[in-house]
C-alpha positions as CSV (number, residue, x, y, z in Angstrom):
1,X,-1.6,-7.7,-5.0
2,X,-5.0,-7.0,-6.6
3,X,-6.6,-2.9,-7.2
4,X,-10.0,-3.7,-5.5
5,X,-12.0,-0.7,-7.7
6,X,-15.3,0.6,-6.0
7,X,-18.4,1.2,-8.6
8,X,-18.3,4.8,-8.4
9,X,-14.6,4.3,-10.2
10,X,-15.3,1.4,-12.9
11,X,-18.6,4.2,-13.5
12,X,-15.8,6.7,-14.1
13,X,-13.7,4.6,-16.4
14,X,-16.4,3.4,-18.4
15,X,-16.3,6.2,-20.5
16,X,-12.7,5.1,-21.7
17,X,-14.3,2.6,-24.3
18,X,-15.8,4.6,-26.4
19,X,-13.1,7.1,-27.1
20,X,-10.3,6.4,-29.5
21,X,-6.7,4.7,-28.3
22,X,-5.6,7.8,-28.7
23,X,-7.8,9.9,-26.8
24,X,-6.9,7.6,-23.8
25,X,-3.2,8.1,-24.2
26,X,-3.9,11.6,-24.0
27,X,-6.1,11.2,-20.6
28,X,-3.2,9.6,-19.7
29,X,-0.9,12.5,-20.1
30,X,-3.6,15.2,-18.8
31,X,-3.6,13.0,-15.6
32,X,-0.1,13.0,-15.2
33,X,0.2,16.2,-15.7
34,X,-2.5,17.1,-13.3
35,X,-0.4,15.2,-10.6
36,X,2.6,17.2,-11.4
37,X,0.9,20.7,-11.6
38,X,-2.7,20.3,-10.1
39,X,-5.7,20.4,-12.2
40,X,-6.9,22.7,-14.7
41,X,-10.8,23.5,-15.7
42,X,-9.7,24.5,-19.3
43,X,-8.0,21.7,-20.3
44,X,-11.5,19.5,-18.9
45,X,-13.8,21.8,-21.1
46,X,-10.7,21.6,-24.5
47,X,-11.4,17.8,-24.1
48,X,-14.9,18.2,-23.7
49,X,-15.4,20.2,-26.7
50,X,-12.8,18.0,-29.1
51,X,-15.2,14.4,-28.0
52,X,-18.7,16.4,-27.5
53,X,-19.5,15.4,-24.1
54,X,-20.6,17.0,-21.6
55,X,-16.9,18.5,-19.4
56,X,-18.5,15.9,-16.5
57,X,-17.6,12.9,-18.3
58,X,-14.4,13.9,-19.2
59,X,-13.3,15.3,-15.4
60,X,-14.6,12.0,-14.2
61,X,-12.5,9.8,-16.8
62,X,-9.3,11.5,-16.2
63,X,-9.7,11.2,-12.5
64,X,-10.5,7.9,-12.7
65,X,-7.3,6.9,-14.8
66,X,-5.3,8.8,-12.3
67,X,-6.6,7.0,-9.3
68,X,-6.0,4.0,-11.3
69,X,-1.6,5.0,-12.2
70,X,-1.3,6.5,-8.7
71,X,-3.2,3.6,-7.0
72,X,-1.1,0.5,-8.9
73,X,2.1,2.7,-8.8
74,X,1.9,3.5,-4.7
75,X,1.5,-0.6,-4.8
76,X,4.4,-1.0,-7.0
77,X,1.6,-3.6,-8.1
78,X,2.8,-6.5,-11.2
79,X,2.1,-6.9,-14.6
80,X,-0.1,-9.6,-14.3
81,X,-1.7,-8.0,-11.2
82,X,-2.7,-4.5,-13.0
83,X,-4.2,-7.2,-16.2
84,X,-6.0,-9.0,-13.5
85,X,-7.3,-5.9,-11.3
86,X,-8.9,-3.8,-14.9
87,X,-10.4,-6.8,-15.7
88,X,-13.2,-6.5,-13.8
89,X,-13.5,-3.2,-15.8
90,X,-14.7,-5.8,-18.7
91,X,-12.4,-3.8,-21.4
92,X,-11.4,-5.2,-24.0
93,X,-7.7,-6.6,-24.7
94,X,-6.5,-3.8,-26.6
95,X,-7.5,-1.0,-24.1
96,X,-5.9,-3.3,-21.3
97,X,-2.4,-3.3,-23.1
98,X,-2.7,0.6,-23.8
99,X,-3.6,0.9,-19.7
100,X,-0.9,-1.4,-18.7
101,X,1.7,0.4,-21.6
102,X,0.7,3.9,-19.5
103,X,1.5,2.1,-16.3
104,X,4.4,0.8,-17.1
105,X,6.0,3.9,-18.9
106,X,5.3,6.4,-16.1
107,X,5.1,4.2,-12.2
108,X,8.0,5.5,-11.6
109,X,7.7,8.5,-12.0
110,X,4.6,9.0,-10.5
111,X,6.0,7.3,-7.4
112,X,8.5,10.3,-7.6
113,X,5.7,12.8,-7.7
114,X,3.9,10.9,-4.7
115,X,6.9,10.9,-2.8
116,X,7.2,14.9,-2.7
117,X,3.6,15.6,-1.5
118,X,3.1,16.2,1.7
119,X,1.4,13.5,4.2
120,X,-0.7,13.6,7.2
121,X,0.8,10.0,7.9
122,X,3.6,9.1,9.7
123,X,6.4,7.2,7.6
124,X,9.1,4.8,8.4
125,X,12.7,6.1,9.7
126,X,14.3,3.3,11.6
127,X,13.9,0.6,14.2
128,X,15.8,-0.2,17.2
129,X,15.8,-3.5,19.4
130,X,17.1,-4.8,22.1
131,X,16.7,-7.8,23.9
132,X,15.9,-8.3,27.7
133,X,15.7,-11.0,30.5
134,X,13.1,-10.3,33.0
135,X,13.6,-12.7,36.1
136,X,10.5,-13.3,37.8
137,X,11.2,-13.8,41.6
138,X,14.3,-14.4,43.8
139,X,16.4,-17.3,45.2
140,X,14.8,-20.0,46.9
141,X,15.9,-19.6,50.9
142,X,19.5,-20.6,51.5
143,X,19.4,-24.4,52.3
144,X,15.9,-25.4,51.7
145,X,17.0,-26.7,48.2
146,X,20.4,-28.0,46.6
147,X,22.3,-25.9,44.0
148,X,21.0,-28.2,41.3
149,X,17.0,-27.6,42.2
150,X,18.1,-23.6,42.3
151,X,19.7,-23.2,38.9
152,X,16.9,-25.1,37.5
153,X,14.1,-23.3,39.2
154,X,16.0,-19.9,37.9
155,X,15.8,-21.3,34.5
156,X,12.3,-21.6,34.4
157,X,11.9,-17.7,35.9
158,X,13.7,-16.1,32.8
159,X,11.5,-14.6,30.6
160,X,12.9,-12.9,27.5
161,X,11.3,-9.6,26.4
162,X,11.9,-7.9,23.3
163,X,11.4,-4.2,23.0
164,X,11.7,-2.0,20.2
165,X,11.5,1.8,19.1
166,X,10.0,2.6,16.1
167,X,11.2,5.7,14.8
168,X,8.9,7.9,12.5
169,X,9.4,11.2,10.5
170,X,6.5,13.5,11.2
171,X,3.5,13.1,8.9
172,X,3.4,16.2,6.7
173,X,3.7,19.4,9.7
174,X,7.4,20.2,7.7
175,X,9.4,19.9,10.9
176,X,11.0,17.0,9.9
177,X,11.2,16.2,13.5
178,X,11.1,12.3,14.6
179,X,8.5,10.7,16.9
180,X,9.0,7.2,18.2
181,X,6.5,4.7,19.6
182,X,8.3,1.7,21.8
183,X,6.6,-1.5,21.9
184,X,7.2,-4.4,23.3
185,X,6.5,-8.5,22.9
186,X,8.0,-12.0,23.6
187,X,9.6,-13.6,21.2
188,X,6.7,-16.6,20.8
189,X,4.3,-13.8,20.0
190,X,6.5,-12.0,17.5
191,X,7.4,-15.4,15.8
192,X,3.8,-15.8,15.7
193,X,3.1,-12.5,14.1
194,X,5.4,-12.9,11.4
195,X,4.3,-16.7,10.9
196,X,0.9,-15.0,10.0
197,X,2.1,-12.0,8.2
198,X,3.5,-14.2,5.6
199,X,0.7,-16.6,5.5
200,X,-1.6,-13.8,4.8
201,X,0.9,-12.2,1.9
202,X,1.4,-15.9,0.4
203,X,-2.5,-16.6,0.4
204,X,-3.7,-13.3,-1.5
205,X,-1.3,-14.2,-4.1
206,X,-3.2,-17.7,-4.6
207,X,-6.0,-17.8,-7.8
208,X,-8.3,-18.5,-5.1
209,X,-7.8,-15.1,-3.6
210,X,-7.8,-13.2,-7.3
211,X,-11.3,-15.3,-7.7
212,X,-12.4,-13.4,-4.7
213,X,-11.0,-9.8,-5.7
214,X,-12.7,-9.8,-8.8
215,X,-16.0,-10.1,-7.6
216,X,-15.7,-7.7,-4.7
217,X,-18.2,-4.8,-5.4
C-alpha cells in the first residue's frame, strides 16, 4: 500500500531538506513525543529559535512528519512501500533512509499509542454466521406429479441465505458496550465480493498502480 500525500503536506515537509540529519531525527522525537503527551508551544518556538525560522515552519514540519509515522504505521505499510510513497516528496536518498530508519524504530510503538486514544469509530469485535435454506413455495398438489418430478422441483426452490452479525465495540463513548449490525447475502454474491476484494488488493500492489499513486496530486 502506497501514502497518497496531499500538497498541503509535501509543502509541510519541504522544509526537512534544508535542516541537518540531525535536526530531522530530533523532529522525529518531538513528534513522537507530541503523540504521547500532546503538543507543546515552547518546544515549537526552542526549535525555532536554535534553526532561525520563523515557529510556523517548524510547527508545520513536525506535524507533517507525524502525519507521515502515524499514517504509514496505522497502515502497518512495507519498506519498499514507505521508499516509494516519500518519493514523490523528491528527497534525496539520504533523508529517505533517515525517514524510513524513524519508521522503522518507532511503528510499533506508535501503533501502541494509537491504539489507546479514543475513537468516534466503531471497531471490530467478532462475527457470527449461520447458514439458512429458504424454500420458496409448497408441494405440488398430491397426484398431479410423480415423486420424482416433486423432489426435483423442491430442489430447484432451495435458496441458501447466509446471515451474519457483526459485532462492534462502541466507537469512543467509554461504555465499552457492543452494537451489532446483521446482514445478510447469498452465497454467489459473497463469493463474488471476495473474488473482487482480492482483485482490487492484488492490483494496487502492481507497478502499474504505484505509477498511478505517485502522480496523484
Amino acid at each position: 500500500m502506497l501514502l497518497v500525500l496531499s500538497e498541503e503536506h509535501k509543502e509541510h515537509l519541504s522544509f526537512l531538506p534544508r535542516v541537518d540529519s540531525a535536526v530531522v531525527g530530533e523532529f522525529g522525537r518531538i513528534a513522537l513525543e507530541f503523540l504521547r503527551r500532546g503538543s507543546s508551544p515552547k518546544i515549537y518556538e526552542g526549535a525555532a529559535r536554535k534553526l532561525c525560522v520563523p515557529v510556523e515552519t517548524v510547527q508545520r514540519g513536525v506535524e507533517g512528519l507525524m502525519y507521515l509515522m502515524t499514517e504509514s504505521s496505522k497502515h502497518m505499510i512495507s519498506k519498499v512501500d514507505f521508499l516509494d510513497s516519500v518519493l514523490v516528496l523528491g528527497f534525496g536518498e539520504e533523508l529517505n533512509q533517515i525517514l524510513l530508519q524513524l519508521y522503522l524504530q518507532h511503528h510499533s510503538e506508535i501503533r501502541s499509542i494509537l491504539s489507546q486514544l479514543p475513537s468516534n469509530l466503531p471497531g471490530y469485535h467478532n462475527l457470527e454466521w449461520r447458514l439458512d435454506v429458504q424454500l420458496l413455495s409448497t408441494f405440488p398438489p398430491a397426484g398431479l406429479v410423480s415423486l420424482q418430478l416433486a423432489s426435483r422441483a423442491i430442489r430447484q426452490q432451495v435458496v441458501p441465505v447466509l446471515t451474519m452479525r457483526l459485532l462492534l465495540t462502541g466507537g469512543g463513548d467509554g461504555t465499552g458496550e457492543l452494537s451489532r449490525r446483521v446482514l445478510q447475502t447469498d452465497p454467489g454474491t459473497l463469493l463474488h465480493l471476495i473474488s473482487t476484494l482480492e482483485g482490487a488488493l492484488a492490483a494496487i500492489k502492481t507497478n502499474h498502480a504505484r505509477r498511478i499513486f505517485r502522480n496523484i496530486k
